[in-house]
C-alpha positions as a printed Julia matrix, in Angstrom:
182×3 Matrix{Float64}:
   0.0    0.0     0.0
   1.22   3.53   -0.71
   0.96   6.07    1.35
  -0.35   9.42    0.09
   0.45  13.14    1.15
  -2.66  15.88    0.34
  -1.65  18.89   -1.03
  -4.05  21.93   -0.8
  -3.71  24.54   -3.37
  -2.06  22.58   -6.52
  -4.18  22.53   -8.86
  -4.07  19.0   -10.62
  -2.14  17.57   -8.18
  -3.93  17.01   -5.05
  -2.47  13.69   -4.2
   0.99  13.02   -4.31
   3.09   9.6    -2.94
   5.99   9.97   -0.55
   8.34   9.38   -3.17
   7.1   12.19   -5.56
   6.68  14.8    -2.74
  10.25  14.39   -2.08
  10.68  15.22   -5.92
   8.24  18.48   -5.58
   9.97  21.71   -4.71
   9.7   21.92   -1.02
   9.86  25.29   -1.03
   6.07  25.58   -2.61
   5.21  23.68    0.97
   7.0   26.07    3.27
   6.12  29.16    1.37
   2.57  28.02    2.55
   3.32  27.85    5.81
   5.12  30.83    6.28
   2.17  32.6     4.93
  -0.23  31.2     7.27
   2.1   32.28   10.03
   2.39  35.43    8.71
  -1.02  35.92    8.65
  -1.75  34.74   12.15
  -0.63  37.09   15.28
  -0.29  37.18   18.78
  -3.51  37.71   19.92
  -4.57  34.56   18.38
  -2.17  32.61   20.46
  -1.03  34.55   23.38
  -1.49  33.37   27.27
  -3.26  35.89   28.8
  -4.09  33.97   32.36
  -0.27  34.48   33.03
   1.73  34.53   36.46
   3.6   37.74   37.46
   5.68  38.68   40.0
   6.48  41.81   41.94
  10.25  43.28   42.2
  10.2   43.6    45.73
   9.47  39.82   45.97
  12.08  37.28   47.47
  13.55  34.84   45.07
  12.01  32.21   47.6
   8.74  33.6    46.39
   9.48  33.89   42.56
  10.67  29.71   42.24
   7.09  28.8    44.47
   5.53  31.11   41.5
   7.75  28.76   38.75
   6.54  25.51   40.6
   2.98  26.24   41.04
   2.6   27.84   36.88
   5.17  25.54   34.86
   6.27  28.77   33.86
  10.29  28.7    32.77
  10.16  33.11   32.53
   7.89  35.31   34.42
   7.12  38.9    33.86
   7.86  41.28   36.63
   5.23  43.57   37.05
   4.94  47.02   39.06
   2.19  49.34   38.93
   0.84  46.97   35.75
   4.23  48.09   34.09
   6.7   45.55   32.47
   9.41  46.11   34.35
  11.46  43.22   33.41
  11.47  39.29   33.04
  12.9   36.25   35.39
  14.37  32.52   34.51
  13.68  29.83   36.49
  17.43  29.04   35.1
  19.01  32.11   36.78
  17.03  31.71   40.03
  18.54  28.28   40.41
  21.95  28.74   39.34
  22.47  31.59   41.9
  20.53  30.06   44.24
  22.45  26.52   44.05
  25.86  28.15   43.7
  25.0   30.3    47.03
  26.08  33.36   45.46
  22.57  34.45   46.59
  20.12  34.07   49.47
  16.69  33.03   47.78
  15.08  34.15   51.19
  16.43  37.64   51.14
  17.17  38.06   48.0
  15.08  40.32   46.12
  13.75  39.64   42.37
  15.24  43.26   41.19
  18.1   42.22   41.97
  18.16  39.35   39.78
  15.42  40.36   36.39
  16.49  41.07   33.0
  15.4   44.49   33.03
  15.1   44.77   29.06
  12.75  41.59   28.74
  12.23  40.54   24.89
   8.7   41.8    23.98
   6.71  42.68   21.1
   3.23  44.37   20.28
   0.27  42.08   19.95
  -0.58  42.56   16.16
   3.31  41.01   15.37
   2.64  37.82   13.05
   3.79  34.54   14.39
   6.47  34.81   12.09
   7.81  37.66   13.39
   7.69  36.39   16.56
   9.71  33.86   15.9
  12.46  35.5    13.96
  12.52  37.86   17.18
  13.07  34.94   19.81
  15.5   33.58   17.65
  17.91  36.63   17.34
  17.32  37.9    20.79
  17.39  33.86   22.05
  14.97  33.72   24.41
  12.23  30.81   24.95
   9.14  33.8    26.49
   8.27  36.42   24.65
   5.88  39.01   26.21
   3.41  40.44   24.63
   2.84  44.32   25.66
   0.98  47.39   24.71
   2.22  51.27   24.93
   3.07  52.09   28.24
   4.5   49.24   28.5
   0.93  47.11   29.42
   1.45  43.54   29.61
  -1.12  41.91   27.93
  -0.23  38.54   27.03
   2.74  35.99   26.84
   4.28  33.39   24.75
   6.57  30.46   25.18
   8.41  28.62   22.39
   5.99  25.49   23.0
   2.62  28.01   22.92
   4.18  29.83   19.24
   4.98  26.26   18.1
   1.67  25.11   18.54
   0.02  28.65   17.3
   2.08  27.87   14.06
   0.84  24.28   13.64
  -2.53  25.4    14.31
  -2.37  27.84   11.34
  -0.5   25.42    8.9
  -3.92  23.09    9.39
  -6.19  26.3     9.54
  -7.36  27.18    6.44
  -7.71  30.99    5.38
  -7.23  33.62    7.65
 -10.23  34.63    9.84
 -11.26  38.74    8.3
 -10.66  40.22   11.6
  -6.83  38.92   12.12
  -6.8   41.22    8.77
  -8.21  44.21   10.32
  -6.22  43.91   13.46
  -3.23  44.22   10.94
  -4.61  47.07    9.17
  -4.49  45.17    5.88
  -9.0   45.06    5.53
 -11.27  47.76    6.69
């Protein structure tokens, strides 16, 4: 038996066998893709029930925050500003090397205080390309000011992006979010 791959969008050649997809210009396949990302933002697959933490918060407090969410960055919030971001990595690399006390420590003293963010009308795409210069795993998603509104994780963009590839076309009011329909 053969196994067959379904092609959307090529005209005469909606099914294809393993053997001849290899053949077809792969390109034509990721070109698809990318445009789906493209098409689909943030606000379509942003976390917006995220944890935050305060500055003035012990380090003790911030890694019970990382336990209890699964979270592997949290924002650090003041006044409902960004203020800066905090890895579960850092916390425990200090912490375990005793070059700080997690109990007195405070979280200023430890945040990135530049986190990696991006408004929520960037495409997927451009999400990506960010956390992959900047190398980061969380991007946060903020408005003017700058107003946290929303977070993303490699695993949450990688599963936005497969959720687009399968999606079909884009929904009219991703479009108007973008500016490109009226």
């Amino acid at each position: 038996m053969e196994t067959l791959l379904r092609i959307r969008g090529r005209p005469g050649q909606d099914r294809l066998s393993v053997a001849d997809a290899r053949e077809l210009d792969s390109g034509y396949i990721e070109q698809q893709v990318e445009r789906r990302d493209a098409a689909m933002t943030l606000i379509n697959a942003m976390r917006t029930d995220f944890p935050v933490v305060d500055p003035e918060s012990t380090l003790a407090a911030a890694a019970s925050r990382f336990g209890e969410t699964g979270c592997c960055s949290l924002p650090v919030v003041d006044q409902g500003l960004l203020v800066g971001a905090l890895d579960s990595l850092d916390v425990a690399t200090r912490a375990v090397n005793g070059e700080l006390d997690p109990t007195r420590a405070s979280v200023r003293m430890l945040m990135r205080r530049e986190p990696v963010s991006c408004p929520p009308e960037a495409s997927l795409d451009e999400a990506r390309q960010l956390m992959m210069r900047k190398r980061v795993n969380t991007l946060f998603v903020i408005e003017p000011g700058p107003r946290l509104v929303g977070m993303i994780d490699l695993v949450g963009l990688l599963t936005a992006s497969e959720t687009a590839s399968s999606a079909g076309p884009e929904p009219e009011w991703n479009q108007r979010v973008r500016g490109d329909r009226r």
